[in-house]
N, C-alpha and C positions, 0 to 999 in steps of 0.2 A: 733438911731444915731450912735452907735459903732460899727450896723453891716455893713454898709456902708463903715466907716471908715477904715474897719480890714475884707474888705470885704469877708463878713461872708454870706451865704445864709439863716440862720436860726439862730434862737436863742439860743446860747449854754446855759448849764447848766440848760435844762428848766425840769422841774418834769413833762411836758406831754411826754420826751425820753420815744420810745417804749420800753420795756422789751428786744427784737431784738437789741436792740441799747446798751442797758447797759452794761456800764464796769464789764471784768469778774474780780471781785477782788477772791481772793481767799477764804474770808468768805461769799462774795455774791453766790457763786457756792456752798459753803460744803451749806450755810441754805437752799438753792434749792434740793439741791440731799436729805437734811430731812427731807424735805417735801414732796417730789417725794416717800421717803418709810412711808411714813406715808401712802400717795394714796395708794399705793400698800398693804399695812397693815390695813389701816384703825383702828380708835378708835383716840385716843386723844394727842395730840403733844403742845408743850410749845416752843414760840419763843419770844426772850427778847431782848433785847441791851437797850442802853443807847440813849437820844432824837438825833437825827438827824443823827444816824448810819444806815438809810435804813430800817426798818421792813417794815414799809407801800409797801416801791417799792418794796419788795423782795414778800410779800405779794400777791400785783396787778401782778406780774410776776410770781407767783405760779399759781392765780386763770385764768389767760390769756392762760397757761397751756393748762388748763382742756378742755374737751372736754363735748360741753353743750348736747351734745345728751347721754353721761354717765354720767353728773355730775352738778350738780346745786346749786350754790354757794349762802349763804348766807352771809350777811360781815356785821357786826355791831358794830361799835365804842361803848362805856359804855358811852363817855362821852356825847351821845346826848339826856337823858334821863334817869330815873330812871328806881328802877330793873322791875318794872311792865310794864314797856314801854319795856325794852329788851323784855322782854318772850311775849307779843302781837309781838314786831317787828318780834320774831323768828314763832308764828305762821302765821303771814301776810307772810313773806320767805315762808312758804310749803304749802300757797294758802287758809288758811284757815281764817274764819272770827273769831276773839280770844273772846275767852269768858271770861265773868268779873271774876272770883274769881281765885284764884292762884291753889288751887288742881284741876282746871275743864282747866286749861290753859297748864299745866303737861300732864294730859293726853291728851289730844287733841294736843299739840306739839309732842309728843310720836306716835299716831297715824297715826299724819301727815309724818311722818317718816319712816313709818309703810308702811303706803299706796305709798310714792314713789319708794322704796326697791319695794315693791310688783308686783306694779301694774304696776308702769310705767320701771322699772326697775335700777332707776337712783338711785346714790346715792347724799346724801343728804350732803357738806360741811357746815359747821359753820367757818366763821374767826370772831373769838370776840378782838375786837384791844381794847386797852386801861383795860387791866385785873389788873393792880395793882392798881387802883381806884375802885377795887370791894368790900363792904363789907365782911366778913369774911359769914356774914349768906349765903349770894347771891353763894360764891365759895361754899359751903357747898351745897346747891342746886343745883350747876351742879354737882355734884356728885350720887345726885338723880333721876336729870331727867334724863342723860345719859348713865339710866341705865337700858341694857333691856333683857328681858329674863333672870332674876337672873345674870344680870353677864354673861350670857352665849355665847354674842354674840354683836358685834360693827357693826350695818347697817348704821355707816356713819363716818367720820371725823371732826374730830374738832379742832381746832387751837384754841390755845389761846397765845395772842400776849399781852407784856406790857415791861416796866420798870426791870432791873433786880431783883429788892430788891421783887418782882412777887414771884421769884423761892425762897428767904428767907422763904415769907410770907406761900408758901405752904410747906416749909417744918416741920411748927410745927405743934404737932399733932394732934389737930383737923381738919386738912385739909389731911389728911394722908390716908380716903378714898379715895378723889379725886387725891393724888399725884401717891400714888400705881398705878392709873390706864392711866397714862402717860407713853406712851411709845416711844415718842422721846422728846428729849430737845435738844436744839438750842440756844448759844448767840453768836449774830453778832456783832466782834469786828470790830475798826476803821482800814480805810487804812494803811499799810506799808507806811515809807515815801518813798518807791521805786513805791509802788500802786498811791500815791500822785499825782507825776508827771507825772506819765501813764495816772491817769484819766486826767487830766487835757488835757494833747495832744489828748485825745481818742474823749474828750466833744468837742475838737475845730476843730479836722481833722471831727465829724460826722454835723456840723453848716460848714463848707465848708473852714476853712483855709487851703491856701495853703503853709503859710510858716509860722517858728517858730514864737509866737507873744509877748510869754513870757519867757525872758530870764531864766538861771538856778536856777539863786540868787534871780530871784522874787520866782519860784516856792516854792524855798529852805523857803522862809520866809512864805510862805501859808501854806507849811506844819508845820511848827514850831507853826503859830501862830492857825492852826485848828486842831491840831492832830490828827489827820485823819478822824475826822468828816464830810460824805460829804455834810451835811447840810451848815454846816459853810465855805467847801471848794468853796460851789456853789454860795455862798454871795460874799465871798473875789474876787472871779474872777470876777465877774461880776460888781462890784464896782473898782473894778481895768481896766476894757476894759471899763468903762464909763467916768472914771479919764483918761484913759491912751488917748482917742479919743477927750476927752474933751484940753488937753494939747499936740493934736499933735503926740503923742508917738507912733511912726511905730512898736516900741517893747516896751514892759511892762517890768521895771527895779521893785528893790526893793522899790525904795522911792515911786511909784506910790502903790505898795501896804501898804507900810506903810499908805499912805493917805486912803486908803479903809479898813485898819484895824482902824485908829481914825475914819474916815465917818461910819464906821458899830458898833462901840463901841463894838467889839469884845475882 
């Protein structure tokens, strides 16, 4: 209804935006370029923020990257399954049929590893999203499995993505094998209020507007009330160009988002 209205050709603020299309904020570029030297490094990197600051899209825009003829990406949320179901999901990733017991699943993930590096010559990515929902044993365990040749040698990448309170939890010391051997960290803070309103014009000049649709004082109050969250920024806007079309509004004032910050109980 609102794209018609604010004639728009596409859906702004949608989470299918290519990576091509994403606003370059300036924490969205630094988490890029550290994970770009992770590729290039290889071994094991930690990316954190806070819920709705981008990991996932920063993520999907690192793995879109890669190049699938050198690199073969596995991506496994924590929260879709318990730790027995990750270490199968991670053997099913490198092709192989997982075998029932935990020490026979180690190694055969290990191998599977082994044999990409090898044979095929590709390396092997892990993105594990949702890390600070891991128990202490399970972080303890990638410490073990992602380890090979004594230490000697990292034939793949690994990201591990969560929750800041993540980089807390690894740094007491029973997780101190596994933190020592990180060697990038990464948290992605929220927009600038000058990023705010960039994105906002960025999201609706790439949906096809051709003229301003939301005045200053609306934007001024999105940023206030989302601090710079783009989760929360892509709710208010779009609850605001559905109020704003719904009442007529050729341009989006503040009272129109006040109604979309009470409609979103933000």
């Amino acid at each position: 209804m609102y794209k018609s209205f604010y004639s728009l050709a596409q859906t702004p603020f949608s989470k299918e935006i290519r990576p091509l299309d994403a606003f370059p904020a300036t924490d969205y570029k630094g988490a890029l370029n550290a994970l770009k030297y992770l590729e290039k490094s290889k071994g094991i990197g930690l990316l954190i923020g806070e819920p709705g600051v981008g990991k996932t899209f920063t993520l999907r825009s690192f793995k879109e990257s890669l190049s699938p003829s050198l690199y073969q990406v596995i991506y496994f949320p924590l929260s879709t399954g318990g730790v027995m179901d990750f270490y199968r999901g991670l053997a099913y990733g490198l092709g192989e049929e997982p075998k029932f017991r935990k020490v026979d699943l180690f190694r055969q993930i290990q191998r599977g590893i082994e044999r990409i590096v090898e044979e095929r010559r590709i390396t092997p990515v892990f993105i594990l999203d949702e890390m600070h929902m891991a128990k202490d044993a399970f972080l303890q365990d990638i410490a073990l499995l992602f380890n090979f040749q004594m230490d000697s040698t990292n034939p793949f990448i690994l990201v591990l993505s969560g929750l800041p309170h993540l980089k807390t939890r690894l740094a007491l010391n029973h997780h101190r094998p596994l933190t020592q051997r990180i060697i990038m960290k990464y948290e992605i803070q929220p927009l600038t209020k000058e990023e705010v309103s960039n994105y906002i014009d960025h999201h609706l000049k790439i949906a096809g507007a051709k003229m301003p649709i939301f005045t200053e004082a609306a934007k001024e109050a999105i940023t206030l009330r989302s601090q710079g969250w783009p989760r929360v920024i892509n709710t208010l806007t779009i609850n605001s160009l559905l109020f704003g079309s719904q009442l007529n509004k050729e341009q989006i004032d503040e009272e129109i988002v006040r109604l979309a910050i009470e409609d979103s109980k933000l």
